[in-house]
C-alpha positions as CSV (number, residue, x, y, z in Angstrom):
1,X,2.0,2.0,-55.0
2,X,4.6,-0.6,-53.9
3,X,4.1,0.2,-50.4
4,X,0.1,-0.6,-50.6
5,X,1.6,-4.0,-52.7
6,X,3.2,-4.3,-49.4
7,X,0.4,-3.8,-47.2
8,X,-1.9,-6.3,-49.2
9,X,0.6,-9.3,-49.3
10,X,1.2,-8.3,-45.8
11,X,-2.6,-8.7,-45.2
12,X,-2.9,-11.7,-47.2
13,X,-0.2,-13.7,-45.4
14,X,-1.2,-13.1,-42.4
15,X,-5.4,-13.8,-43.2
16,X,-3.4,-17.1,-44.8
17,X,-2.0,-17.9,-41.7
18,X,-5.0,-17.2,-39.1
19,X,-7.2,-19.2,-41.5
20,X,-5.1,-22.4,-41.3
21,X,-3.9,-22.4,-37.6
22,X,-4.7,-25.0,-35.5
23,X,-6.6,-24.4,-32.0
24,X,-4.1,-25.1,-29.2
25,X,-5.0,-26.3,-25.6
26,X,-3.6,-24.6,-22.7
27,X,-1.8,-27.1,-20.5
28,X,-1.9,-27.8,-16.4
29,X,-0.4,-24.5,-15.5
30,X,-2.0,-22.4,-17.8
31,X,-5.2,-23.8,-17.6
32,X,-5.3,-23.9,-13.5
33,X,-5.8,-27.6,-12.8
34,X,-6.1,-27.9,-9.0
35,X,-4.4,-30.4,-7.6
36,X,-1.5,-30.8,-11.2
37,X,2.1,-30.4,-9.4
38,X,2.9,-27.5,-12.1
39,X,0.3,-25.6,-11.0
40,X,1.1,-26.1,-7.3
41,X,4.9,-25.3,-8.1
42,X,3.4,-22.3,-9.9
43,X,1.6,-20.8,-7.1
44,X,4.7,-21.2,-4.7
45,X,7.1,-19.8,-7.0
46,X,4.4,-16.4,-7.0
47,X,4.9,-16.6,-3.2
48,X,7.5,-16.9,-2.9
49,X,8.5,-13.9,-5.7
50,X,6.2,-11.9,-3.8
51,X,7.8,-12.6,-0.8
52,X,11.1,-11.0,-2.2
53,X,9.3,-8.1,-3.3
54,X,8.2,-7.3,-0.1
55,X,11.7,-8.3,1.3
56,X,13.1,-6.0,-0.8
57,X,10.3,-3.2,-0.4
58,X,10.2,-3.1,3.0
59,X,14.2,-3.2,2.9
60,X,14.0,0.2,1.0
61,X,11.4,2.0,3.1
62,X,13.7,1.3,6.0
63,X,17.1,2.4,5.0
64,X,15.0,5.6,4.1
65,X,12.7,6.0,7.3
66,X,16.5,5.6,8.9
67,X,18.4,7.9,6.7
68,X,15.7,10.6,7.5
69,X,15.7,9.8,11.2
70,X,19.4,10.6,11.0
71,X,19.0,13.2,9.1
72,X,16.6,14.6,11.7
73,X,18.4,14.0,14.5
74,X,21.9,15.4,13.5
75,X,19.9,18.7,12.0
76,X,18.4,18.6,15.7
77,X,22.1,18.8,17.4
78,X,23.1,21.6,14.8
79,X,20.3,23.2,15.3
80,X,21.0,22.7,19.1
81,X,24.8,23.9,18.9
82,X,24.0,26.9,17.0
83,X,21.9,28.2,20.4
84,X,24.4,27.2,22.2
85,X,27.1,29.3,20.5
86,X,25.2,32.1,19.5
């Protein structure tokens, strides 16, 4: 019982609340104004954070391609020693 109380003042509040908000505006940035310095500064900073994504990406997928070069190439001598000595 006290937890459907609960759920109705709950309810209540928040019906309250909706019912008496104010509508907002979305400002420069939000709202995409071309030409508005925000929303120029906006776009750069996404470059540029996608621009350290793929730094960092491409950084990844080469210390891997490397370490399985290596990998490669020193199971390639083992490989190549073991012919030799046996």
């Amino acid at each position: 019982m006290n937890h459907l109380r609960n759920m109705l003042t709950t309810g209540t509040l928040m019906a309250i609340l909706l019912l008496a908000s104010q509508p907002v505006h979305a400002c420069a940035v939000c709202f995409g104004a071309p030409g508005d310095q925000n929303t120029e500064a906006a776009g750069h900073a996404i470059l540029f954070m996608l621009g350290v994504l793929v730094l960092v990406l491409g950084s990844i997928f080469t210390t891997v391609v490397v370490l399985a070069w290596r990998a490669h190439k020193r199971s390639s001598a083992t490989h190549n020693d073991e012919e030799i000595l046996g």
